[in-house]
N, C-alpha and C positions, 0 to 999 in steps of 0.2 A: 344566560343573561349578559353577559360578558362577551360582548359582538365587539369585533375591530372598525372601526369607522374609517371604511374604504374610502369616502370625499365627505367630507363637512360640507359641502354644499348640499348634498342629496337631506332632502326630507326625511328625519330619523322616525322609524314605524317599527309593528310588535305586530309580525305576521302566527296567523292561529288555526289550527289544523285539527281535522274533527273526525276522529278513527271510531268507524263503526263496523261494518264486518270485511272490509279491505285486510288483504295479506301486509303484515309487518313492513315486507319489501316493499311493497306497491304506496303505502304510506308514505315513508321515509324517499321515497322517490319524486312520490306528489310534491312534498315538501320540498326538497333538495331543488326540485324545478321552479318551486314559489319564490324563493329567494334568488334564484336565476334571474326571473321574470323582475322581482322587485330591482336589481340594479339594473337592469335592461330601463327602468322605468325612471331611473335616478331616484332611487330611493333606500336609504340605509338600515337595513335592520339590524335592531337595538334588543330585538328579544323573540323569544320564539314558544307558546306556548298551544300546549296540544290536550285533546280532552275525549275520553273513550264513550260513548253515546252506544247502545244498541240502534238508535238510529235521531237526525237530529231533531232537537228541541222545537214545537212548530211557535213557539215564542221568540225565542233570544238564538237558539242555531245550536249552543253549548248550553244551553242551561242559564236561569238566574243566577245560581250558586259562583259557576264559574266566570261568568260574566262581572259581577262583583268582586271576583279575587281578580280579575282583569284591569280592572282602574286603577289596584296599587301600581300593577306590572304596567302601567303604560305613564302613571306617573314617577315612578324611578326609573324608567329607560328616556322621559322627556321626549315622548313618540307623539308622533303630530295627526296620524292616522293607526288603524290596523288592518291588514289585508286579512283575508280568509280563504282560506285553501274551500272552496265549494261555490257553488252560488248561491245564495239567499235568496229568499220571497223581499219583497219588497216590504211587509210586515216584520220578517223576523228582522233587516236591516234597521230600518225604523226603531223597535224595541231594544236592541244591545245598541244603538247610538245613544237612544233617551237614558241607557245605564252607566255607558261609559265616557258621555261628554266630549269625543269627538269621532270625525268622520270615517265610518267603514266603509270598506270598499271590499268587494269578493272579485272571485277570479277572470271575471267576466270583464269589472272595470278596469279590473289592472291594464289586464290585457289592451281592453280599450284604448287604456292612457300611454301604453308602449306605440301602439299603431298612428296615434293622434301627434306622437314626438317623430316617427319615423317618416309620417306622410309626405313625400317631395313634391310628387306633381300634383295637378289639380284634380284629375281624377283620382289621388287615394287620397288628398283630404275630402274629395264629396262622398268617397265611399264610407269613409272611417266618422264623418259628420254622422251619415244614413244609418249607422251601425249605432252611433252612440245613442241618436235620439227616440228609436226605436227602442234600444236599453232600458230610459228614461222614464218615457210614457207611463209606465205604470207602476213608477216610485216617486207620481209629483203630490201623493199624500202626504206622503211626510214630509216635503219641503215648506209647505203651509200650517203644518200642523199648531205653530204660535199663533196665529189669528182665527177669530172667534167666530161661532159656529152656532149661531140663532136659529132656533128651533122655528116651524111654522105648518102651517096645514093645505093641504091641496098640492104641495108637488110644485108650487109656481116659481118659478126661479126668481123673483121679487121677492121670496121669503127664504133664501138662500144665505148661508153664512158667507164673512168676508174671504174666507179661504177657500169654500164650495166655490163661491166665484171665479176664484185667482186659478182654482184648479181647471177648472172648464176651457177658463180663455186660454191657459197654457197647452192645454191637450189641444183646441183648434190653431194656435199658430203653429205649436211642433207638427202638426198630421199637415197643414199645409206648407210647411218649409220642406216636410220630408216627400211629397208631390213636386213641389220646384227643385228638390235635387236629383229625384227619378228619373225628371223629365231634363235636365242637363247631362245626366249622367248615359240617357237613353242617345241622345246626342252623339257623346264621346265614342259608347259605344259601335255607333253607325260611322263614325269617322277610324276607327279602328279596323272595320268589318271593311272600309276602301281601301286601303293599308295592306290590309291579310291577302285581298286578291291581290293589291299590287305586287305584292310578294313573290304568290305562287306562280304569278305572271313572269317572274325570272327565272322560274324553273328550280330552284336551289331547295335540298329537304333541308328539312325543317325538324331541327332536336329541342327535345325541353326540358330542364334540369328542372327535379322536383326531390321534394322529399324534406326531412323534420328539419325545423329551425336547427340553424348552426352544424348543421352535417358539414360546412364547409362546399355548397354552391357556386357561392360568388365568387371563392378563391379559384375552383378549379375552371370557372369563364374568364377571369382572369388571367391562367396561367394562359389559357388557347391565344388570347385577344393578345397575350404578351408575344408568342411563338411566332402568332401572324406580323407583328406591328417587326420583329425584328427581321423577317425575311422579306418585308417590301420595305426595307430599313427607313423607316417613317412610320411614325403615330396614325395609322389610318382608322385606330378603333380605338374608344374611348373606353377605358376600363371602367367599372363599376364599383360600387364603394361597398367594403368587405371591412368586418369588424368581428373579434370573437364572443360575442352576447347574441343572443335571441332577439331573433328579428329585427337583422341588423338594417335589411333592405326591406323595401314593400312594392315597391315598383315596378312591373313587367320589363326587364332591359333586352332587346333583343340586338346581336350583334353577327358581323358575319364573318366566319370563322376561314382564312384562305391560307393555307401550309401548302412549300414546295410539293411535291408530288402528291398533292392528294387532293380529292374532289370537292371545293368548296361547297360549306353548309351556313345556313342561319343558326346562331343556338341563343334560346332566351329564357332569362333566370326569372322564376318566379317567388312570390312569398311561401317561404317556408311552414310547413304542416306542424301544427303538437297537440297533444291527447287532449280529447274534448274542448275543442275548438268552438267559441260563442255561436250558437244556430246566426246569428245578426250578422257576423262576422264573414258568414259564408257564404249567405246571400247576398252580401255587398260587396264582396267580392268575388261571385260568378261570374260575373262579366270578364271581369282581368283574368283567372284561372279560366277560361273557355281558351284561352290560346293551347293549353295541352288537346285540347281534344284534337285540332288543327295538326300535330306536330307527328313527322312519318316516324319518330324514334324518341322514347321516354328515356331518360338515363336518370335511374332513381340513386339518389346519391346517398349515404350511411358514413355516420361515424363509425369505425370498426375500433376503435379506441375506446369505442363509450359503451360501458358494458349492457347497456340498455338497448342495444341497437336491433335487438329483434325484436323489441315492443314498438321502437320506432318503424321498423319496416312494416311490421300490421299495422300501424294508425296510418301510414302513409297507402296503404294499399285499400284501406276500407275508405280513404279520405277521395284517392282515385275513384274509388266506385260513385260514391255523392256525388262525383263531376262527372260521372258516364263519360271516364275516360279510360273503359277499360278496351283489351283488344286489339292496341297499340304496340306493336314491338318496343321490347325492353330491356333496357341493360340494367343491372344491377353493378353501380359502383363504390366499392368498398373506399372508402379516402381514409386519409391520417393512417394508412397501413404503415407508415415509416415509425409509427409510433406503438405501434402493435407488435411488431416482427423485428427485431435486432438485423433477422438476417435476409430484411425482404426482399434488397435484389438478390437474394442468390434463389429464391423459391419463385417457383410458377406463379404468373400473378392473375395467369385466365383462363377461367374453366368453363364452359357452356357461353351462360347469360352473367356469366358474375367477371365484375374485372377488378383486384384491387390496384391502387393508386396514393399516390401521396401529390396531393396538388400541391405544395409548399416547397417539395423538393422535385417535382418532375418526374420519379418514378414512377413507369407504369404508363404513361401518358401514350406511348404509342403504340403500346397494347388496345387501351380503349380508342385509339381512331383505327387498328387494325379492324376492332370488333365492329367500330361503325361502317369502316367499309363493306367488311361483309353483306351486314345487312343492308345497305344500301344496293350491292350489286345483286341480293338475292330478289330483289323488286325491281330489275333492271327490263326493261321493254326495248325489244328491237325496230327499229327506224330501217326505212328504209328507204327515200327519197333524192331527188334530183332537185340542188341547191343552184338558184341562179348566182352568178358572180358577185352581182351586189351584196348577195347577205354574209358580207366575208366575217363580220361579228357573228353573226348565228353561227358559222361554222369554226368559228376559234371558241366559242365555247362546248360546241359535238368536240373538239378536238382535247378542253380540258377537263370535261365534265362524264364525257360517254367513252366505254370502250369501242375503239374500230376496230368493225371486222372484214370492213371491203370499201375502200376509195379510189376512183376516178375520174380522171377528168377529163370533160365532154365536150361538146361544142355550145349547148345550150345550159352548160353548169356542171358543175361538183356531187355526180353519182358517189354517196355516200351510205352505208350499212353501219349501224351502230347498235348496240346494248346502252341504252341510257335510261337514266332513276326514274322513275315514274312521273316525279315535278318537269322535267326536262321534255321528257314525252310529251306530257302534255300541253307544256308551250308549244314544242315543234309544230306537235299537229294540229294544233289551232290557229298558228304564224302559216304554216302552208294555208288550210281553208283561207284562211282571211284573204292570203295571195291570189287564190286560184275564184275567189269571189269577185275581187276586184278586176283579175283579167277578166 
């Protein structure tokens, strides 16, 4: 009971955790993650209270018994809500509110209210909007439940009580607000979809950092974005905003990654994966997680510090599957190795598909664009055309992006043979068609 109050501004709350036939481990984990998420949420916990169920109460979630020894513990922690490790029916929430006078929220909302504080652009507040009020829908009984409830005959909505009413008209403006952001969001989508070809229209592959909240993502696009900005010594890419809490970003950032001798790529961070994920959640954001499908190289990122990491690499891997983004070549990156290994550079840091790293300190970093090269050159397509003079840009980028295996020069142009990445190819050879349409 005796919690430290990490900010007196955050909302003091009494999160409650309901062990039914879950391993010890698996509990104390759940848990250890709820109070993660609660300061993720700016919210202070003031007390922590857990309760063994063969399975939960379909009343109260914990029981009446303990639901009542609940109101002491939430009025000597002076807790303003309580979270719940699970998700509740919209009934059992209902019921342990009406016992402990004030608002629960389960794991589903929490989460909610982290993504609703993170949301930057306009597309993750209509997504994290889309998410919530889908939530909602079918917990607006118990928002009404203080007004009164006149009984009558025939079904006529003229003998319907004042809250049967308030509930009706709530459920037709939420179903049509959540229509008008579909249909905005359908929108963004389509103007994202212009975007992705223009992309691949530059020929550059395309990597996508994925994997559990707080693996350290955003640091390790960071470090690149840094590498790049100091070798065209100017700020040419805008870093992204990296914090160590759960879901720190939400925002698709895609940037493009260009280091001396090596073959520039796109790389773009997405929202971070964790176990049992709101279904609401995931459908409103397929759209923005559809960019891995697109992307010629996964690099699934893992805390190796956080002893849990191979529970996270399964939920990140069954998480890929839901997005049919399986199929994709893949790296496995170990990060925060500097924190794991005393004597990391002196140990191999890459074996097959695994590479570890420390984005914070740089180790390892040119290991994983070693590894990216490879697989970039093992999808490499040979060209093999006669470049008119003019396209002297087309051909400075065959000259940074493609390996040469045969150049001369002509009377009617730049006889060129090359191995270049698949994205490259296929600009080339639709820039020739185009040329050879137009003569």
């Amino acid at each position: 009971m005796d919690h430290e109050i990490k900010n007196e501004n955050f909302i003091p709350v009494v999160i409650v955790g309901l062990r039914t036939d879950e391993k010890a481990d698996d509990f104390e984990r759940a848990m250890d993650e709820l109070e993660r998420l609660c300061d993720a949420a700016e919210l202070s916990v003031r007390g922590i209270v857990t309760q063994n169920l063969a399975h939960p109460d379909n009343a109260t979630w914990i029981g009446s018994g303990k639901a009542e020894e609940l109101t002491y513990i939430i009025k000597e922690a002076e807790a303003e809500h309580i979270v719940c490790l699970g998700n509740l029916s919209p009934a059992q929430m209902k019921n342990l509110q009406n016992i402990i006078h004030v608002p629960v929220w389960d794991r589903t909302e929490l989460i909610l209210e982290i993504f609703s504080k993170r949301a930057g652009t306009r597309e993750a507040v209509l997504q994290v909007e889309t998410a919530y009020l889908q939530y909602m829908l079918p917990r607006l009984t118990g928002m009404w439940q203080h007004l009164g409830r006149q009984s009558g005959g025939g079904g006529s909505r003229a003998n319907k009580g004042i809250g049967e009413k308030q509930i009706e008209l709530d459920r037709r403006q939420i179903s049509h607000r959540i229509t008008e952001l579909k249909k905005e969001l359908a929108q963004i989508d389509h103007t994202r979809d212009v975007q992705r070809k223009g992309r691949s229209k530059d020929g550059y592959p395309q990597v996508a950092l994925v994997g559990y909240t707080n693996a350290g993502k955003s640091t390790l696009m960071n470090h690149l974005i840094e590498l790049g900005n100091r070798a065209a010594d100017h700020k040419s890419e805008k870093k992204v905003f990296e914090k160590d809490m759960l879901f720190a970003t939400l925002d698709t950032s895609i940037r493009k990654i260009d280091l001396p001798g090596r073959k520039p790529f796109l790389l773009s961070d997405t929202v971070g994966f964790i176990e049992n994920i709101p279904h609401d959640l995931i459908k409103a954001f397929r759209s923005t997680l559809a960019e891995l499908k697109y992307a010629d190289v996964l690099l699934i990122v893992m805390d190796i510090s956080d002893p849990e990491n191979k529970v996270h690499k399964t939920i990140t891997e069954e998480t890929l599957k839901d997005l049919d983004a399986m199929g994709i070549p893949r790296v496995y990156v170990y990060n925060k190795a500097d924190l794991k290994y005393t004597d990391f550079a002196k140990n191999n840091r890459i074996e097959n598909d695994f590479v570890f790293v420390s984005a914070r300190t740089g180790e390892g970093i040119d290991d994983l664009l070693d590894k990216l090269r490879s697989i970039f050159d093992a999808e490499h397509k040979e060209i093999d055309v006669i470049l008119p003079y003019t396209e002297g840009s087309l051909l400075n980028r065959i000259h940074t992006e493609a390996d040469i295996l045969f150049e001369e020069y002509k009377e009617e142009g730049v006889h060129i043979k090359a191995n270049c990445p698949p994205a490259l190819f296929q600009y080339v050879s639709t820039h020739i068609q185009a040329a050879d349409s137009e003569a």
